[in-house]
N, C-alpha and C positions, 0 to 999 in steps of 0.2 A: 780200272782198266779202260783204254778209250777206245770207242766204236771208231772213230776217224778212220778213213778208209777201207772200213771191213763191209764185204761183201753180206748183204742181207735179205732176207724175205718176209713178205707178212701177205697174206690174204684177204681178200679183198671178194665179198659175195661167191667166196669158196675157188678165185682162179687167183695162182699164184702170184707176188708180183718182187719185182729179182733188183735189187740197184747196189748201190757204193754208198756208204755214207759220206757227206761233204763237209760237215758243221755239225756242233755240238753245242747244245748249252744245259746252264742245272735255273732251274726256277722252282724255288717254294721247295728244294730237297730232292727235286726231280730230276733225273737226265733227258733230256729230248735230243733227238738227233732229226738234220735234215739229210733227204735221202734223193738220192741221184737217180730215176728211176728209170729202166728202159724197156721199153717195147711196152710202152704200159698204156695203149690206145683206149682198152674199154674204160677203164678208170680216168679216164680224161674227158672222155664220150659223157660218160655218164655225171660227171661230176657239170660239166656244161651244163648239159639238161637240166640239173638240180638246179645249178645256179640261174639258170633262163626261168624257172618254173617262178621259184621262189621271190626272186629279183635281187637278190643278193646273194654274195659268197660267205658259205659258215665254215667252209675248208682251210685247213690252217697246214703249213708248207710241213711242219713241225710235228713231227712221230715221238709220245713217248715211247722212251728207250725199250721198255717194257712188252710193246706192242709190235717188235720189229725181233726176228730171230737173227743174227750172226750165221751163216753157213760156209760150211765148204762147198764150190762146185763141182770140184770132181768127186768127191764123194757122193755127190748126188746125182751127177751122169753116172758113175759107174751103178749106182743102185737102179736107176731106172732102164738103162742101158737093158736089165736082167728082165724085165716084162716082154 
């Protein structure tokens, strides 16, 4: 089944972070999928930092597939909505 344009999330130092899938590929039996991500400031922040610190980039654009959940939105406002 193809992640292509399905709305997803994965966590990130425990804050959520919400995008589109854009692209897909399989390497070594793998699915990886790139992800469209938005409002995704601290992860960008921080990801800088790393890369300023270290002097290099070890971040790779490329999610596997595995590490990234498929969601509904409104299932997911409607449950939070309930707090």
């Amino acid at each position: 089944m193809s992640m292509l344009e399905k709305i997803v999330m994965n966590v990130w130092n425990g804050v959520p972070r919400f995008g589109r899938v854009i692209e897909e590929k399989t390497e070594n039996k793998w699915r990886f999928v790139k992800v469209n991500w938005v409002k995704d400031n601290e992860f960008e922040m921080d990801q800088q930092r790393v890369i300023d610190l270290r002097g290099y980039d070890k971040y790779s654009e490329w999610y596997r597939a595995d590490k990234v959940r498929v969601i509904d939105p409104s299932k997911l406002i409607d449950k939070l909505s309930e707090l």
